[in-house]
N, CA and C atoms as an extended XYZ file, in Angstrom:
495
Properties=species:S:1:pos:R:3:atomname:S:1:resname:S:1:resid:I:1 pbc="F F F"
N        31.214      -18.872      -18.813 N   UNK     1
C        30.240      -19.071      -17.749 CA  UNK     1
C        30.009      -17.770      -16.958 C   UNK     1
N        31.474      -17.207      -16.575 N   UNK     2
C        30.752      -15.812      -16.154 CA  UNK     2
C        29.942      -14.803      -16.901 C   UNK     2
N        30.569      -14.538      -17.986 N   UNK     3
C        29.629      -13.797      -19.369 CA  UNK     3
C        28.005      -14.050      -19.255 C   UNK     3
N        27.836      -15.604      -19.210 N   UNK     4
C        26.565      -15.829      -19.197 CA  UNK     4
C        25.765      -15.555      -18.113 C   UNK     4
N        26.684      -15.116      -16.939 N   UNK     5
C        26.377      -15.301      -15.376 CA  UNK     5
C        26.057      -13.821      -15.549 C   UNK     5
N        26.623      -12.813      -15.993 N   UNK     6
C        26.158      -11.460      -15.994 CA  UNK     6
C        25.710      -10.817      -16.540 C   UNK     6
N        25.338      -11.551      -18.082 N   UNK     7
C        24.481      -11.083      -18.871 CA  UNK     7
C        22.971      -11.538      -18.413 C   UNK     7
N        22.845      -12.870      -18.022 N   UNK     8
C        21.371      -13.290      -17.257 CA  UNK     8
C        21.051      -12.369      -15.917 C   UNK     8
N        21.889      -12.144      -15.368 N   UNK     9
C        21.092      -11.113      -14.143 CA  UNK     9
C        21.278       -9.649      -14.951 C   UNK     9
N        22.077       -9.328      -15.899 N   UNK    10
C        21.572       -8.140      -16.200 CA  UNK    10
C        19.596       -8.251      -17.283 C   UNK    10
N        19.684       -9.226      -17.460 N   UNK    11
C        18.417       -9.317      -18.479 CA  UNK    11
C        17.341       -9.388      -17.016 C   UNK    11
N        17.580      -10.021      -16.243 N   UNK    12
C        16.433      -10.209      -15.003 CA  UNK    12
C        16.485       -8.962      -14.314 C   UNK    12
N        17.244       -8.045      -14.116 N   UNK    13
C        17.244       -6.588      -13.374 CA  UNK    13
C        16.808       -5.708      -14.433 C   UNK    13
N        17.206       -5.919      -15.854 N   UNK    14
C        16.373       -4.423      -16.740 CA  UNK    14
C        15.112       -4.945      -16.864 C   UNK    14
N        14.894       -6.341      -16.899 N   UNK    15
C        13.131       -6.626      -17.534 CA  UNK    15
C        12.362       -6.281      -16.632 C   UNK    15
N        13.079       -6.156      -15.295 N   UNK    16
C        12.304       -6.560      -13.868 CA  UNK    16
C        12.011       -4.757      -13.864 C   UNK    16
N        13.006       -4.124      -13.976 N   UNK    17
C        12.946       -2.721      -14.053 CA  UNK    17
C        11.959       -1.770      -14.810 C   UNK    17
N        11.830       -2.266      -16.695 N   UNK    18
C        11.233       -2.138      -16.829 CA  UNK    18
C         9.307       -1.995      -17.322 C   UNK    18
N         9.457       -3.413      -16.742 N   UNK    19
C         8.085       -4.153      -16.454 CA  UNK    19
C         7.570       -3.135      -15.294 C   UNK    19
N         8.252       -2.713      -14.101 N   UNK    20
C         8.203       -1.950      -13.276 CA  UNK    20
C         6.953       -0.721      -13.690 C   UNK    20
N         7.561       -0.033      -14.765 N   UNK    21
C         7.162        1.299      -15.237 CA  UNK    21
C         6.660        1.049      -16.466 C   UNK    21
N         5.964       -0.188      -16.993 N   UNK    22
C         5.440       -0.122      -18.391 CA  UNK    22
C         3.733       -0.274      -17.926 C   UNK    22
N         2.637       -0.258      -18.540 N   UNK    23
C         1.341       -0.029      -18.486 CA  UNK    23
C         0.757       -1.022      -19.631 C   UNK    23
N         0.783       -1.605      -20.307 N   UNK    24
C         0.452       -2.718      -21.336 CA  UNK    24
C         0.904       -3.910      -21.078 C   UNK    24
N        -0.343       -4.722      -20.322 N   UNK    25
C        -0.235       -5.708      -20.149 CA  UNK    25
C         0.250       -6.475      -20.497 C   UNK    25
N        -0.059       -6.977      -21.958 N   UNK    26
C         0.986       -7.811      -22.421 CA  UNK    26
C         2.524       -7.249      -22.687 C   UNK    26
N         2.989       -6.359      -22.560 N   UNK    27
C         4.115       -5.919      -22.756 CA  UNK    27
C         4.528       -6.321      -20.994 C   UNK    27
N         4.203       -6.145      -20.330 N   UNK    28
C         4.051       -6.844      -18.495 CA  UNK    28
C         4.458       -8.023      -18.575 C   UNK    28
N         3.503       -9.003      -19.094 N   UNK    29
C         3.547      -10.594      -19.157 CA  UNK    29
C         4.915      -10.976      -20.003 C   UNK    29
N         5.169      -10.316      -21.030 N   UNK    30
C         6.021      -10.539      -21.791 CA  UNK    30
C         7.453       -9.867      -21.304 C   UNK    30
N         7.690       -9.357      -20.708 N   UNK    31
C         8.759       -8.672      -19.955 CA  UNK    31
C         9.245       -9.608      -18.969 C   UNK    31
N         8.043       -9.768      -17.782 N   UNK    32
C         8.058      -10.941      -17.027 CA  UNK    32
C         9.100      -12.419      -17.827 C   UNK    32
N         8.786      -12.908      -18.658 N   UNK    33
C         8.675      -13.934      -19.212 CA  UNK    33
C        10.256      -13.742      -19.658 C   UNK    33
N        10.820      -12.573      -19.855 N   UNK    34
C        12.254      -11.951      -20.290 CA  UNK    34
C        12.723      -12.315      -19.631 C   UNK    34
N        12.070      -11.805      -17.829 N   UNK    35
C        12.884      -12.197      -16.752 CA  UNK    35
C        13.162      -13.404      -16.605 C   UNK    35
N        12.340      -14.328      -16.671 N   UNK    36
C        12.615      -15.433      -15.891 CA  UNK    36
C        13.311      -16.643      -17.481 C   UNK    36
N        13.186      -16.125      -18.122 N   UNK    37
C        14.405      -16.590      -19.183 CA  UNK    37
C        15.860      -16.310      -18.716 C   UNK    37
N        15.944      -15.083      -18.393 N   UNK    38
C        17.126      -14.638      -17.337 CA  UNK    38
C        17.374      -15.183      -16.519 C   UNK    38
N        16.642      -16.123      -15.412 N   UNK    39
C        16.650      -16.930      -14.420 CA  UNK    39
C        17.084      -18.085      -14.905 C   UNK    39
N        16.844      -18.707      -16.072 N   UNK    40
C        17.101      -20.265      -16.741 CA  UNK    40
C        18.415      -20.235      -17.001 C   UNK    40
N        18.883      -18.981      -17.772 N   UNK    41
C        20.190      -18.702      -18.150 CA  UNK    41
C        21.243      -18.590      -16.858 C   UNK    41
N        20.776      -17.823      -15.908 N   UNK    42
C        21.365      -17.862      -14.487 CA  UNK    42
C        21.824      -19.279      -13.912 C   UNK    42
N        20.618      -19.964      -14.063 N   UNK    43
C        20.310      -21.320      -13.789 CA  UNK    43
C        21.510      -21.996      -14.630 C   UNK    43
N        21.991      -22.335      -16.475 N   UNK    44
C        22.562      -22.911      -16.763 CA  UNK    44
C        24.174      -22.268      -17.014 C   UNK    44
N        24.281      -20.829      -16.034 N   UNK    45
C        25.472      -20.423      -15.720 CA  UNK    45
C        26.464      -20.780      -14.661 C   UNK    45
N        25.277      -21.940      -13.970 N   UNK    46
C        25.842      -22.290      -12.641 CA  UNK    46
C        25.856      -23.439      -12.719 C   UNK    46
N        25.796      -23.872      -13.867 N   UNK    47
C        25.640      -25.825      -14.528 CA  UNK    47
C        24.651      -26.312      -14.007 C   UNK    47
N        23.146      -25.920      -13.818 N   UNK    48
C        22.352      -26.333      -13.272 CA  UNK    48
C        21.389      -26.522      -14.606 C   UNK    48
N        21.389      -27.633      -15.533 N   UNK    49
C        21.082      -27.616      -16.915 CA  UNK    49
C        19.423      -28.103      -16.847 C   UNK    49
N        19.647      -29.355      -15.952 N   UNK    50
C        17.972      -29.656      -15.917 CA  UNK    50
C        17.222      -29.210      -15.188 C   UNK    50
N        17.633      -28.046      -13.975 N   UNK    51
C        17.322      -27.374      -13.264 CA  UNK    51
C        16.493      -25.913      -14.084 C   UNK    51
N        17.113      -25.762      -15.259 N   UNK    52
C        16.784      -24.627      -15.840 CA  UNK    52
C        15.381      -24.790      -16.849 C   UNK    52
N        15.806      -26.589      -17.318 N   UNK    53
C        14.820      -27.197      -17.661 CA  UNK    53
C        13.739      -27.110      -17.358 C   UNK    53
N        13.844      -27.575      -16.080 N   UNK    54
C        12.368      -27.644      -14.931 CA  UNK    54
C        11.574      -26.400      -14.898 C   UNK    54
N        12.324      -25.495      -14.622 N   UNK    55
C        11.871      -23.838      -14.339 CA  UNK    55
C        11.199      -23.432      -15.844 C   UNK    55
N        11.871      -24.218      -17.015 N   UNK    56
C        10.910      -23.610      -18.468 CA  UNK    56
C         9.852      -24.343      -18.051 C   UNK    56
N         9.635      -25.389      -18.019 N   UNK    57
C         8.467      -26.150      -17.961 CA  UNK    57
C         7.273      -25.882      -17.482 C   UNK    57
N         7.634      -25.225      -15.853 N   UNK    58
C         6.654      -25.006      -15.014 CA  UNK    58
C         6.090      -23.354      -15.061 C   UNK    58
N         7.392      -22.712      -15.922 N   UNK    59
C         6.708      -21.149      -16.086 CA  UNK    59
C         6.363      -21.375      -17.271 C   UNK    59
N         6.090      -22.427      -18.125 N   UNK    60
C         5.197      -22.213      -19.248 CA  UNK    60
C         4.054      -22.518      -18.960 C   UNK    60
N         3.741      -23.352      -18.123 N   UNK    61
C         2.863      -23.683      -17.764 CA  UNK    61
C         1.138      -22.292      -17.108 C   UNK    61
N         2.416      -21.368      -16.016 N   UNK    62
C         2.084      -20.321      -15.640 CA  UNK    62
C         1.565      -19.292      -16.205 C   UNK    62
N         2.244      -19.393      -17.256 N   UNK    63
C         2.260      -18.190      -18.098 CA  UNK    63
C         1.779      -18.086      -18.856 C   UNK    63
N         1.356      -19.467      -19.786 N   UNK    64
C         0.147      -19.704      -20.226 CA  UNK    64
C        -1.587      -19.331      -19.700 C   UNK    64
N        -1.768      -19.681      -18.488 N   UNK    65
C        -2.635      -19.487      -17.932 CA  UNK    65
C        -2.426      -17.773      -17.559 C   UNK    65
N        -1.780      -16.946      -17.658 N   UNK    66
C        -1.320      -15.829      -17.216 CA  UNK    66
C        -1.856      -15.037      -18.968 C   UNK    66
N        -1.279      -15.470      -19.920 N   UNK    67
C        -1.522      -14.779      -21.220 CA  UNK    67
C        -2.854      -15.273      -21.352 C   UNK    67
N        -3.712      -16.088      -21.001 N   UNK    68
C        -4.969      -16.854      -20.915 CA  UNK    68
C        -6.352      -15.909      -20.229 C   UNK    68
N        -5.639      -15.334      -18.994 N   UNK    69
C        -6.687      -14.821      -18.331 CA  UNK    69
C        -6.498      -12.788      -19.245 C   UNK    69
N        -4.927      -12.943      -19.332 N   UNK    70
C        -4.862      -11.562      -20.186 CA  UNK    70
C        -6.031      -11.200      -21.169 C   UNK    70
N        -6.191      -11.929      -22.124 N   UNK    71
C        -7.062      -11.944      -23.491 CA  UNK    71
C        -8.222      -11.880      -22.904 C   UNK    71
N        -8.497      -12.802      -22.006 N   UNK    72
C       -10.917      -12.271      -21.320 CA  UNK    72
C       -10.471      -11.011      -21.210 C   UNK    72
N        -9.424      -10.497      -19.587 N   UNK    73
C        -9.253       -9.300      -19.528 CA  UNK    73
C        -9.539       -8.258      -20.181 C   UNK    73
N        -8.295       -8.178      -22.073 N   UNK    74
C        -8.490       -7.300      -23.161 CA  UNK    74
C       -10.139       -7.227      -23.519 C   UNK    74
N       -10.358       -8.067      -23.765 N   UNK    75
C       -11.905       -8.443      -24.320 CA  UNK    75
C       -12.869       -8.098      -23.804 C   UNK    75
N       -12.577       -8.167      -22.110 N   UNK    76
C       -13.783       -7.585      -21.167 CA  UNK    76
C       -13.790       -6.277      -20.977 C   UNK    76
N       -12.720       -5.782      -21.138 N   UNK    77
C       -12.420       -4.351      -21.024 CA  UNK    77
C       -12.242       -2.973      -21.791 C   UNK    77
N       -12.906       -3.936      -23.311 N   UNK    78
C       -13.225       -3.033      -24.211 CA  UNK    78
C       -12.008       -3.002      -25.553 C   UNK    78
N       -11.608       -4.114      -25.042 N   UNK    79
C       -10.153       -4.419      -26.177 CA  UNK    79
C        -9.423       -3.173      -26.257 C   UNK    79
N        -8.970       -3.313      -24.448 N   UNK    80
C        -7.648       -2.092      -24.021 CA  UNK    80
C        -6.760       -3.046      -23.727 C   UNK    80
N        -5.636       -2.571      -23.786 N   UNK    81
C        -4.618       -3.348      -23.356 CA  UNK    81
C        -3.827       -2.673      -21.775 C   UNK    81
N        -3.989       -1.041      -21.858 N   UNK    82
C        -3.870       -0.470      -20.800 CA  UNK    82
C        -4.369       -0.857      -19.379 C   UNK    82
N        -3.251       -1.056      -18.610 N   UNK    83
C        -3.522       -1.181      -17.282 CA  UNK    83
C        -4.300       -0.211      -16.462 C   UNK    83
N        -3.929        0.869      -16.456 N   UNK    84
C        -4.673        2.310      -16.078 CA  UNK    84
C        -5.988        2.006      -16.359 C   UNK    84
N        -6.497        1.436      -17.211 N   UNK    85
C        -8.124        1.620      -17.848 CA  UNK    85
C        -8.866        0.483      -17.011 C   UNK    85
N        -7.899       -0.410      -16.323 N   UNK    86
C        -8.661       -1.439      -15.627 CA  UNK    86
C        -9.498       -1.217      -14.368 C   UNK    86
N        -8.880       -1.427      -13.390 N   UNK    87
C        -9.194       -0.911      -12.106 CA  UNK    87
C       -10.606       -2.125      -11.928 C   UNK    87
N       -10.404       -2.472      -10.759 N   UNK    88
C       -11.772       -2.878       -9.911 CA  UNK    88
C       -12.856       -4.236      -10.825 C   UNK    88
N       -11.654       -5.052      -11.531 N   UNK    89
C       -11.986       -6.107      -12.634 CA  UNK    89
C       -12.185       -7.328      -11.534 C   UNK    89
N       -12.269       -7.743      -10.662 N   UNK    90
C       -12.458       -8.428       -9.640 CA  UNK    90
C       -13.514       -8.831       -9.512 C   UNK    90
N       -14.658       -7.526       -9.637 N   UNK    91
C       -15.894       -7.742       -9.223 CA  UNK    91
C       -16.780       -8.225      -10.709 C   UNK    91
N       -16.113       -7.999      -11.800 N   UNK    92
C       -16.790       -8.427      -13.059 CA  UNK    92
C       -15.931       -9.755      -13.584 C   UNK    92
N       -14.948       -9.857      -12.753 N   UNK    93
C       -14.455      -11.191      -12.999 CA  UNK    93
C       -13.936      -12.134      -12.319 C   UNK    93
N       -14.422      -12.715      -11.358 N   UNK    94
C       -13.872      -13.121      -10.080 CA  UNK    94
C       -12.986      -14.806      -10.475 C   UNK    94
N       -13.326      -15.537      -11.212 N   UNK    95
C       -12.566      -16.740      -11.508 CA  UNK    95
C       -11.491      -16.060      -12.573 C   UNK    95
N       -11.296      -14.906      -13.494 N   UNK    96
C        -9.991      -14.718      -13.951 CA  UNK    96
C        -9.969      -14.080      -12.868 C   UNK    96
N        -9.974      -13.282      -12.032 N   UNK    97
C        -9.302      -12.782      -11.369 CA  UNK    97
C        -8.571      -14.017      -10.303 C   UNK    97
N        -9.454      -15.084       -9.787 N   UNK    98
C        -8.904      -16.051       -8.738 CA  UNK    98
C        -7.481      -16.765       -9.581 C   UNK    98
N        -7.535      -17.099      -10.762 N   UNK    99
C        -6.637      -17.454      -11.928 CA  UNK    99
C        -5.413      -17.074      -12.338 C   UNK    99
N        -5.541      -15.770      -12.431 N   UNK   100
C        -4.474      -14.944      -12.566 CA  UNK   100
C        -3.764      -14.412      -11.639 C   UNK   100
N        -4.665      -14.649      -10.435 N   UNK   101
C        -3.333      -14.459       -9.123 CA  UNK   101
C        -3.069      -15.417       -8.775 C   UNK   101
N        -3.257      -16.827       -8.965 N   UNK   102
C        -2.593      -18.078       -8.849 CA  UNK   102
C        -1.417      -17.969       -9.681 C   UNK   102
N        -1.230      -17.912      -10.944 N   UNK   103
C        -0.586      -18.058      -11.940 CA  UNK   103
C         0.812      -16.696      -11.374 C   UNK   103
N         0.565      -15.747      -11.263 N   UNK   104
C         1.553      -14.344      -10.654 CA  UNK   104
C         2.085      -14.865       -9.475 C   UNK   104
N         0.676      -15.553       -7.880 N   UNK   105
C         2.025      -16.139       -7.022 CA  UNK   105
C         2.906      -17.271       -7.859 C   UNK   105
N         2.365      -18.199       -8.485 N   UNK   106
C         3.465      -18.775       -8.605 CA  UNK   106
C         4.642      -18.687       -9.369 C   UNK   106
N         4.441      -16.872      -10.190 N   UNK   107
C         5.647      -16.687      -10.991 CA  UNK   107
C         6.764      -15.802       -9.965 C   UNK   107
N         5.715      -15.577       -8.475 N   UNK   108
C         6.983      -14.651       -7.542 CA  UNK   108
C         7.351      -16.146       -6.848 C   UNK   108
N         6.816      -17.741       -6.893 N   UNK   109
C         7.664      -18.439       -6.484 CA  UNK   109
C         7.061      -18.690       -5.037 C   UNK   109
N         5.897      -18.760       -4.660 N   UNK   110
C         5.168      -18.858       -3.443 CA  UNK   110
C         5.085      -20.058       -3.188 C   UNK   110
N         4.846      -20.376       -1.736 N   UNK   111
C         5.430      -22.265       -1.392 CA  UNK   111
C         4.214      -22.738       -1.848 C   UNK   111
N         4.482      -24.399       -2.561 N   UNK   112
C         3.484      -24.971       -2.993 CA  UNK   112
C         2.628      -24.670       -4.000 C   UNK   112
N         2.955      -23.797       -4.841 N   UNK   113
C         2.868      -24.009       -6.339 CA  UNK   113
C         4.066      -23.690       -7.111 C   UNK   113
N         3.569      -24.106       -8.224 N   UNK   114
C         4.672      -25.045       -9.716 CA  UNK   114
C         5.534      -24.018       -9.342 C   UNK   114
N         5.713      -22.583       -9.235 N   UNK   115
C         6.789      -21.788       -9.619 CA  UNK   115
C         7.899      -22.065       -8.592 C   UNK   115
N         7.658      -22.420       -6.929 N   UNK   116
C         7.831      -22.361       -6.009 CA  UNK   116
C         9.161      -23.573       -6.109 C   UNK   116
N         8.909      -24.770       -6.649 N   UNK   117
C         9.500      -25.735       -6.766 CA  UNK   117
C        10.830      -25.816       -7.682 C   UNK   117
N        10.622      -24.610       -8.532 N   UNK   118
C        12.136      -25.000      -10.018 CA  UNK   118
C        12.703      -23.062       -9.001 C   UNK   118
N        12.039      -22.456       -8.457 N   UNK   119
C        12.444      -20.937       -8.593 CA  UNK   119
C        13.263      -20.985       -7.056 C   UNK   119
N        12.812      -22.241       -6.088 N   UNK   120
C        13.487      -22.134       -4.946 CA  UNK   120
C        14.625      -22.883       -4.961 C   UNK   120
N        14.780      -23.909       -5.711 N   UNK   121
C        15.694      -25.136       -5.800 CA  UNK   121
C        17.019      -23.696       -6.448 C   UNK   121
N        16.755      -23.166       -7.504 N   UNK   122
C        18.111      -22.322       -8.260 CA  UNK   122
C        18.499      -21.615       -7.506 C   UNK   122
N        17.394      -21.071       -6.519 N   UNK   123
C        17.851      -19.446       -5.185 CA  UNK   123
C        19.093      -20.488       -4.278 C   UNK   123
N        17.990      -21.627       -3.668 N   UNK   124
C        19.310      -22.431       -2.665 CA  UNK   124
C        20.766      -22.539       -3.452 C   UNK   124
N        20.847      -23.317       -4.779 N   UNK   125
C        21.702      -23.884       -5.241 CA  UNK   125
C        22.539      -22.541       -5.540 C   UNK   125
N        21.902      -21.613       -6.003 N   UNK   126
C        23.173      -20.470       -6.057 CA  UNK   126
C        23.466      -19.527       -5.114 C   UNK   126
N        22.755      -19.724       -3.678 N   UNK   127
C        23.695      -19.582       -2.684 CA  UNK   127
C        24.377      -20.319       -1.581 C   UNK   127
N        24.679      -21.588       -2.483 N   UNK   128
C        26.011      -22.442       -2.022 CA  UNK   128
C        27.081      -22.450       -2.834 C   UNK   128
N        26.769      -21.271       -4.379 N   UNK   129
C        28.269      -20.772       -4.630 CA  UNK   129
C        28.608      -20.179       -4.558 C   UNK   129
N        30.049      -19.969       -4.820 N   UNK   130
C        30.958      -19.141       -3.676 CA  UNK   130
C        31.143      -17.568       -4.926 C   UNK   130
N        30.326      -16.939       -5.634 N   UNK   131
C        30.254      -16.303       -7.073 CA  UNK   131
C        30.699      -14.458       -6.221 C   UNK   131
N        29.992      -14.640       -5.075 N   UNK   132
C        30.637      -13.370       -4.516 CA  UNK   132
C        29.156      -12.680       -3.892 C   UNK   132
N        28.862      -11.519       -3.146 N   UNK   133
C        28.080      -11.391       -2.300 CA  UNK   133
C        26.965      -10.476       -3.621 C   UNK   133
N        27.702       -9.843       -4.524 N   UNK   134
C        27.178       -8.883       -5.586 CA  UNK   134
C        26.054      -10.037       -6.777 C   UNK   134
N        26.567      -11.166       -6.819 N   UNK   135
C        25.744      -11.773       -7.498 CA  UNK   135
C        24.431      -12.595       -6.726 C   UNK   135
N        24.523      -12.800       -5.189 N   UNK   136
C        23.487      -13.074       -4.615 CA  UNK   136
C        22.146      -11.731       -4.252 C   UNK   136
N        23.438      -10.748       -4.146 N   UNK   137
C        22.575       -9.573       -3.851 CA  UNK   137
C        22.246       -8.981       -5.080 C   UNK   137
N        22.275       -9.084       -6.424 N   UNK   138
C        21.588       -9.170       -7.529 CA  UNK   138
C        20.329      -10.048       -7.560 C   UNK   138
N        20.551      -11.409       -7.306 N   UNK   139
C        19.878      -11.962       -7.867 CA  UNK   139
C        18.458      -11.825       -6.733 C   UNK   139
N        18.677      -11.774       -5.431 N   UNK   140
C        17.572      -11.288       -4.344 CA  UNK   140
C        16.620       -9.798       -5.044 C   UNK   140
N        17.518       -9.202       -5.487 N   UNK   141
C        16.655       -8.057       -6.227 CA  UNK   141
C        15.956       -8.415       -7.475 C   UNK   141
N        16.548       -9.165       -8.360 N   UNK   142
C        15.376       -9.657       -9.184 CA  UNK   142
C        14.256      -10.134       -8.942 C   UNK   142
N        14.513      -10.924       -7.764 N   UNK   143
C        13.206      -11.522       -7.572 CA  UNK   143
C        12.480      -10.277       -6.349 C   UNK   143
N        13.348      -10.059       -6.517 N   UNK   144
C        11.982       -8.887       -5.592 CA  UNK   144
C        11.231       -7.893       -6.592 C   UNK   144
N        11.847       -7.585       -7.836 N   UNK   145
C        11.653       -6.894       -8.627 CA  UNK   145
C        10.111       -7.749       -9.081 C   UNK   145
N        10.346       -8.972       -9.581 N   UNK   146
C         9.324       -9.869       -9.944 CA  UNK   146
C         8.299       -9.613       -9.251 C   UNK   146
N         8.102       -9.886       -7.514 N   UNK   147
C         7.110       -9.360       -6.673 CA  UNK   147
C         6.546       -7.985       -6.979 C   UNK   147
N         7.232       -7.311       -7.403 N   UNK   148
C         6.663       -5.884       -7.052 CA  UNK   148
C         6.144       -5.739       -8.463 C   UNK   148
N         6.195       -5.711       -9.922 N   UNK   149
C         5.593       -6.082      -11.044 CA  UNK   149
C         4.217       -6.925      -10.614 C   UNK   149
N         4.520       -7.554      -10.050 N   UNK   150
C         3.025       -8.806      -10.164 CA  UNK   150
C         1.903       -8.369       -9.121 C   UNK   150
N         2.614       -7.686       -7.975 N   UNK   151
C         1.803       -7.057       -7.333 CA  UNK   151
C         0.678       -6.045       -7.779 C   UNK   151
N         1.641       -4.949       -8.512 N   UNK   152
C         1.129       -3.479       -9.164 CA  UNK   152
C         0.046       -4.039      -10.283 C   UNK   152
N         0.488       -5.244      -11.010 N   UNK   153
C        -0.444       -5.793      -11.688 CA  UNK   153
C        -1.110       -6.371      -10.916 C   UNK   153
N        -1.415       -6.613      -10.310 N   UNK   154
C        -2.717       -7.268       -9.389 CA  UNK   154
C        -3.533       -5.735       -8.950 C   UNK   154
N        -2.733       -5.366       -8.631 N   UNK   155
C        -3.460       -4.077       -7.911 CA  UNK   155
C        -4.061       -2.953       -9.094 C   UNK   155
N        -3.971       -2.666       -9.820 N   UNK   156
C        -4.048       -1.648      -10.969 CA  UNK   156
C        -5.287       -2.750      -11.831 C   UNK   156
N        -5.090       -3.990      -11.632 N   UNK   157
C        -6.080       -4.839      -12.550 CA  UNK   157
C        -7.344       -5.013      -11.849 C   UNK   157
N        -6.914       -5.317      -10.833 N   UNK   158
C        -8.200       -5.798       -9.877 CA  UNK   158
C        -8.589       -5.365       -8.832 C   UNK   158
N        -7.849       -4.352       -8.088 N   UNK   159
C        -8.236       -3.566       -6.893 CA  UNK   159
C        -8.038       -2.508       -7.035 C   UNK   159
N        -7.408       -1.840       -7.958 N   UNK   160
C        -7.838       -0.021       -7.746 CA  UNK   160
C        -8.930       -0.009       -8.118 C   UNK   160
N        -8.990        1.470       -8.612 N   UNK   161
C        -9.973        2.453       -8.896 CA  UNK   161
C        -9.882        2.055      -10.614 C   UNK   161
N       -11.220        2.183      -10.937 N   UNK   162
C       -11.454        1.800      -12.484 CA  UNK   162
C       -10.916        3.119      -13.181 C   UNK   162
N       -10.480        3.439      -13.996 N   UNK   163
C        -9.708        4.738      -14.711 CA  UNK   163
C       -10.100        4.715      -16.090 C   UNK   163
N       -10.819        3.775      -16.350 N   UNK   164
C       -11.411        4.050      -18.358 CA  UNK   164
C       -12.144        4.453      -18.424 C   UNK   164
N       -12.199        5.219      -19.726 N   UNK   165
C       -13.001        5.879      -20.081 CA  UNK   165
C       -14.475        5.413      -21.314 C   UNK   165
């Protein structure tokens, strides 16, 4: 159980890391998706089995709609996959764009959608165990890591500066 306990936050701190610094979207979404497999595993390191359940369910759900709005994206954008080449997709796509930031808050876990419900229940439940201050303060950085990925992708997709050529 510990093995599993530190191999899942190490998979949620490198994916989170390097989703951070990667530029191909789907390599983004799919990194993401690393992470929060890392979270399930976290989840059934702490015997929280249908808890981990719940959390597949509702980030498939997400993430679907997340690899969903990806593909118009590729397609609209000249079948790039590069983030850099996007910039300022908002204004040529305003329902994927409204879509895909639904789907991102609810993979950082924002109140009142699907992610919010399986991603807050595991944060409470694993800090009422007693695992030590290094594994809460791990696991607070993953998910901040998550925020800051979904952000840069929001921002680089739909509000910078367009950069393709």
């Amino acid at each position: 159980s510990a093995l599993l306990l530190f191999i899942s936050i190490m998979t949620m701190f490198m994916s989170g890391v390097v989703a951070i610094f990667e530029y191909d979207l789907k390599k983004i979404i799919a990194l993401s998706t690393l992470s929060q497999l890392g979270m399930m595993m976290f989840s059934i390191s702490l015997g929280l089995y249908e808890l981990a359940f719940f959390h597949l369910l509702t980030h498939a759900l997400f993430k679907a709609l997340l690899f969903l709005c990806a593909g118009i994206l590729i397609h609209g954008a000249g079948n790039t996959q590069d983030i850099r080449s996007f910039g300022g997709l908002s204004l040529n796509f305003p329902l994927v764009t409204a879509c895909m930031n639904l789907a991102n808050l609810s993979l950082c876990g924002v109140p009142f959608l699907a992610g919010f419900y399986s991603k807050d229940l595991i944060v409470e439940l694993a800090c009422q165990y007693s695992w030590g201050i290094f594994v809460l303060l791990m696991m607070f950085i993953c998910l901040s890591l998550t925020v800051l990925y979904s952000v840069r992708l929001t921002y680089l997709s739909f509000v910078g500066p367009y950069g393709g050529g």
